[in-house]
Backbone bond lengths (Angstrom), bond angles and torsions (degrees), N, CA, C in turn:
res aa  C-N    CA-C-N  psi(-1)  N-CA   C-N-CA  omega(-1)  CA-C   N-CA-C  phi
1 X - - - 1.445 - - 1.532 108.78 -
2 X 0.930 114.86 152.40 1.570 123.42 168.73 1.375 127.04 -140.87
3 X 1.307 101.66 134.20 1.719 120.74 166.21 0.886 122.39 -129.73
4 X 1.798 108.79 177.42 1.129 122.99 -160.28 1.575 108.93 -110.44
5 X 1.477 109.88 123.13 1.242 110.73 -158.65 1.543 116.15 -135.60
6 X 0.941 138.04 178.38 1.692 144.41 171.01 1.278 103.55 -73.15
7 X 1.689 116.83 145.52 1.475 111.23 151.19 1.520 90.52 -140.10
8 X 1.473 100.34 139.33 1.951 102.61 163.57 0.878 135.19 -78.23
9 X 1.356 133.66 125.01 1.469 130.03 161.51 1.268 120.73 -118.62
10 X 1.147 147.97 -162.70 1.265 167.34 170.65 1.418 121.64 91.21
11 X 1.185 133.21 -140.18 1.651 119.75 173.97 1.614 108.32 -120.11
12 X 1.329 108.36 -167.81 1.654 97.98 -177.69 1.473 119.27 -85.86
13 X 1.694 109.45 135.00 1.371 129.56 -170.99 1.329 77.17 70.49
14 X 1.051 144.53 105.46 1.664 152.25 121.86 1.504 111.14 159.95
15 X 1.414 101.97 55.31 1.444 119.09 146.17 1.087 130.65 -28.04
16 X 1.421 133.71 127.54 1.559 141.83 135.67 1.261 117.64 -118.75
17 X 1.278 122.46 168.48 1.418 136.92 -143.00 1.738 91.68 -149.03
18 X 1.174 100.38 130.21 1.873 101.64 154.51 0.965 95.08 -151.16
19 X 1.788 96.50 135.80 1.247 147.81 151.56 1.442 113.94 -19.80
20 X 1.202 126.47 101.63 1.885 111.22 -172.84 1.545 81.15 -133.17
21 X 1.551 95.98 -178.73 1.690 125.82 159.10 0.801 105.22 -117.35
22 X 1.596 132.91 147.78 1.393 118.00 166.45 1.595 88.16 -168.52
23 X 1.284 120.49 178.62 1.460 137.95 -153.05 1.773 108.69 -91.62
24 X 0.865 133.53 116.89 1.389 149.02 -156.72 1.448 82.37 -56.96
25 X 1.138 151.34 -43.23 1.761 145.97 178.58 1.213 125.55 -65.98
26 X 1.872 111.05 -26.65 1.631 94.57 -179.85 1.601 104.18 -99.70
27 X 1.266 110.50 176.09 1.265 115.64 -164.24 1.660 122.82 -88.19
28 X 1.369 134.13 -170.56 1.002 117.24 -163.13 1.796 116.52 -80.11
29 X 1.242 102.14 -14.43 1.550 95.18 -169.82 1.269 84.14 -124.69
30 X 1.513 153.41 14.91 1.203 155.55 133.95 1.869 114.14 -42.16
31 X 0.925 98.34 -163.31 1.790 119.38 -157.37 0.952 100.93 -79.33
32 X 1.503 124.15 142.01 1.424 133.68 160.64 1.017 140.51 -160.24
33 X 1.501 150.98 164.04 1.868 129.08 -107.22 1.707 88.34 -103.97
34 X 1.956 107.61 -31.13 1.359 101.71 -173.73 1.505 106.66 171.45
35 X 1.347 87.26 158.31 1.750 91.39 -162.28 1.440 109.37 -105.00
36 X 1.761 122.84 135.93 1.241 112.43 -125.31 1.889 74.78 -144.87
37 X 1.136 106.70 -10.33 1.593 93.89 173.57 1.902 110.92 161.71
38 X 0.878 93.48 -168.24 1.850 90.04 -173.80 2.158 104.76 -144.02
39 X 1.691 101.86 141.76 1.627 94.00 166.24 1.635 103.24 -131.42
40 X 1.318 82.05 127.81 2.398 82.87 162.39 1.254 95.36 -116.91
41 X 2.043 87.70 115.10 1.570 81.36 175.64 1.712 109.94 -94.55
42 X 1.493 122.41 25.08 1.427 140.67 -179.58 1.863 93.44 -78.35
43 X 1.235 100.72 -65.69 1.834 89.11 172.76 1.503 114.75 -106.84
44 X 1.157 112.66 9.20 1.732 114.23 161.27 1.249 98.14 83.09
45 X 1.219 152.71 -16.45 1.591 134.50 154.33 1.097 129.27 -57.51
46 X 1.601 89.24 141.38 1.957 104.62 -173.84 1.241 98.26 -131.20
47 X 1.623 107.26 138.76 1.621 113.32 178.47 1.356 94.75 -129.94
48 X 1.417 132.17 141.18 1.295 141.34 -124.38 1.799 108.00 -152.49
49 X 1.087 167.35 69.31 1.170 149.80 150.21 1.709 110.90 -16.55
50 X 1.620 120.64 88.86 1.232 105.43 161.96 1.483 112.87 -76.38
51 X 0.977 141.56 -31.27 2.070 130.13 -171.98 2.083 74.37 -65.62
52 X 1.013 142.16 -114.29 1.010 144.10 -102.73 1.583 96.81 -67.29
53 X 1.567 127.44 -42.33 1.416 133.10 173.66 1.797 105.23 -48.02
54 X 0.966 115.03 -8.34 1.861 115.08 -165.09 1.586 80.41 -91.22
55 X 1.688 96.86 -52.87 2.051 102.13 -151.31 1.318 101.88 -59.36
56 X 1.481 127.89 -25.17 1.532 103.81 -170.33 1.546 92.36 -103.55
57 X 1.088 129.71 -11.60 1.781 124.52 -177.22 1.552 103.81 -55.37
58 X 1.557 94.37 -55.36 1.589 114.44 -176.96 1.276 123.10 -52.20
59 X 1.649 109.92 -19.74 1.695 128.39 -168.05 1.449 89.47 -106.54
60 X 1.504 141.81 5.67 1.362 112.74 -161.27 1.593 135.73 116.14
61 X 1.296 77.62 -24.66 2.303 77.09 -171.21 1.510 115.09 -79.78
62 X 1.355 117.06 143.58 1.094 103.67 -156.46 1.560 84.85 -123.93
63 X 1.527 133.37 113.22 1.382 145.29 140.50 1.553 103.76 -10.86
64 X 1.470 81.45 150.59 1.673 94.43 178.28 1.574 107.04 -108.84
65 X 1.007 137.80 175.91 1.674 146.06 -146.09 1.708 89.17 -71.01
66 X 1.199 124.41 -60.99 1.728 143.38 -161.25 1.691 93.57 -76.32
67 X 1.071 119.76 -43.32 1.616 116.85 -176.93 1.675 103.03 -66.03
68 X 1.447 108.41 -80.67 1.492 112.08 167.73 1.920 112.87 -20.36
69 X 1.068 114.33 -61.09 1.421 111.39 174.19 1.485 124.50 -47.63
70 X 1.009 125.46 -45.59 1.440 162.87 -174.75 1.966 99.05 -73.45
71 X 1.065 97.13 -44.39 2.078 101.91 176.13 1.159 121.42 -67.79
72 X 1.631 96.62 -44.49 1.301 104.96 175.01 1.494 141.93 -67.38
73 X 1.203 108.51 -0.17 1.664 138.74 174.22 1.568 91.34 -76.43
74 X 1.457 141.93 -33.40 0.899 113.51 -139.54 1.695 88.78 -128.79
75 X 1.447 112.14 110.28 1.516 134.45 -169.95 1.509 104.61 -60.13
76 X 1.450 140.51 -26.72 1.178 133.18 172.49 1.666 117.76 -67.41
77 X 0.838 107.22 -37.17 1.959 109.81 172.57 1.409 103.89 -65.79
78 X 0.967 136.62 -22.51 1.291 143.42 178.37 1.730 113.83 -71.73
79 X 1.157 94.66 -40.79 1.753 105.75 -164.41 1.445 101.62 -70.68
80 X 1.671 97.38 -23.07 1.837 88.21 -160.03 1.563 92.44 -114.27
81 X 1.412 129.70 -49.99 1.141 111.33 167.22 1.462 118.56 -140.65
82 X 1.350 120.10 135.72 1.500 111.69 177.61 1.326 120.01 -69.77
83 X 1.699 108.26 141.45 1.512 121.21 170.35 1.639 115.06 -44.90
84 X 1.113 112.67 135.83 1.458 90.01 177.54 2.051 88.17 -128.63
C-alpha cells in the first residue's frame, strides 16, 4: 500500500519536510516511489504537485493525518476530487 507521508530534511532547528509517496514498509527517511511536493512549516509554505497528488490518490494512497491536513489548504484537489 502506499501513502503520502513526511520526510525530513534540512539541518538542525531548520527543518523541511517533503511531501513523498512511498510504501507503507519503508521507513521515514528511507525510500520512496516519488516526490510529490515540499512543507516549511518555519515560514509556512507548501508547494504541492497537484497532477501527481491526484495520480496516486486516484490509485489508492492514502495520506497520513499531517499530509491530509496540509492538502486541504489547497482548493484545487478539492475541485477535482475530494479527500476522503
Amino acid at each position: 500500500m502506499v501513502k503520502l507521508r513526511l520526510k525530513r530534511c534540512g539541518r538542525k532547528q531548520r527543518v523541511i519536510y517533503r511531501i513523498v509517496a512511498t510504501d507503507v514498509r519503508s521507513r521515514r527517511e528511507g525510500r520512496y516511489l516519488r516526490k510529490v511536493g515540499f512543507y516549511d512549516p518555519i515560514k509556512n509554505k507548501t508547494f504541492s504537485n497537484v497532477p501527481v497528488i491526484l495520480y496516486f490518490l486516484e490509485r489508492g494512497a492514502q495520506p497520513t493525518g499531517t499530509v491530509y491536513d496540509i492538502l486541504k489548504r489547497r482548493p484545487e484537489l478539492f475541485k477535482e476530487r475530494t479527500l476522503s
